[in-house]
C-alpha positions as CSV (number, residue, x, y, z in Angstrom):
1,X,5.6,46.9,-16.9
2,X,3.3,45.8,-20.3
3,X,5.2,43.9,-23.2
4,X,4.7,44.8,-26.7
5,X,3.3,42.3,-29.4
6,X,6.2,42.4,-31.3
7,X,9.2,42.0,-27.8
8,X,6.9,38.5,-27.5
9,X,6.8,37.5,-31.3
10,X,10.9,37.9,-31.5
11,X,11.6,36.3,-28.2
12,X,9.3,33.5,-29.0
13,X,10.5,33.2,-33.2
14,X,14.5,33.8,-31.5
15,X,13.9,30.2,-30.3
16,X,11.4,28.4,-32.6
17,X,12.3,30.4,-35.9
18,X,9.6,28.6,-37.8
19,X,6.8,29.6,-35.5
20,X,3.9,31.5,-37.1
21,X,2.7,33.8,-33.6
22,X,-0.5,35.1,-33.6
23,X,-0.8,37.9,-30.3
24,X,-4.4,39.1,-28.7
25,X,-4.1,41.6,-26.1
26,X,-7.0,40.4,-24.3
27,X,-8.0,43.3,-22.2
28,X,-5.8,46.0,-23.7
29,X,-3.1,46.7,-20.7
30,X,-0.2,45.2,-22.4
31,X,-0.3,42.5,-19.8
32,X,-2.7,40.0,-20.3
33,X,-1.9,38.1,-23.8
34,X,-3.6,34.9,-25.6
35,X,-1.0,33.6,-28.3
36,X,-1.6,30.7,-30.9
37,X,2.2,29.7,-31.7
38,X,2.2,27.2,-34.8
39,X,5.5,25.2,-35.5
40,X,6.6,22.4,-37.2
41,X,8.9,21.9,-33.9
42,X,5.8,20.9,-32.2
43,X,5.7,17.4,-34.0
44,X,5.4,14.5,-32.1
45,X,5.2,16.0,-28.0
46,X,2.7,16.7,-26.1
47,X,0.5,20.2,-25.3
48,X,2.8,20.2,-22.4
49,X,6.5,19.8,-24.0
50,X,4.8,22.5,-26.4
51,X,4.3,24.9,-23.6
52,X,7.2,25.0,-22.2
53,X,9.2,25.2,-25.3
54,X,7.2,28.3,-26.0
55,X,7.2,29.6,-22.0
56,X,11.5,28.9,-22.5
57,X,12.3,31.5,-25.3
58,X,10.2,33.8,-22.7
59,X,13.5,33.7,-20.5
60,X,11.6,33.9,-17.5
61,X,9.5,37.3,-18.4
62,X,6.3,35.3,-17.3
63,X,5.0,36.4,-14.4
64,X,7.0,39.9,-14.2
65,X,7.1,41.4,-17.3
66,X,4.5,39.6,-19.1
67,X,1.8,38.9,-16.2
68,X,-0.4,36.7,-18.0
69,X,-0.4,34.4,-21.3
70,X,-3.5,31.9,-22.6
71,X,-1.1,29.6,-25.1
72,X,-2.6,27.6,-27.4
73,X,-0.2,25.8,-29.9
74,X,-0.4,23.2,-32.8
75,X,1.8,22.1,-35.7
76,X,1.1,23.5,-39.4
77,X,-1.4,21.4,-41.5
């Protein structure tokens, strides 16, 4: 089952309310996504704390619901 753009923007803004998400359906099923997630909360940890801030507010729909996602993520400039 394919996730919309806008169920993975509010899950991911639900926990980081200051993110700016920017979705790419990368081969059009609904399944595969690349996401840039920008957010102040992103000062001062690594790519990898960043991840898995952003792979929590997904509540576990990775690799069910949401089969695939290429995260990048930064903090604002």
């Amino acid at each position: 089952m394919a996730m919309q753009a806008s169920v993975i923007e509010a899950m991911i803004r639900e926990s980081i309310p200051d993110a700016i998400v920017t979705l790419t359906d990368t081969v059009g099923d609904g399944d595969h996504w690349s996401a840039l997630v920008v957010s102040k909360e992103f000062e001062g940890l690594n790519k990898i704390k960043q991840h898995q801030l952003v792979y929590k507010s997904l509540k576990g729909k990775m690799g069910g619901e949401l089969h695939a996602l290429a995260l990048q993520t930064s903090t604002p400039e």
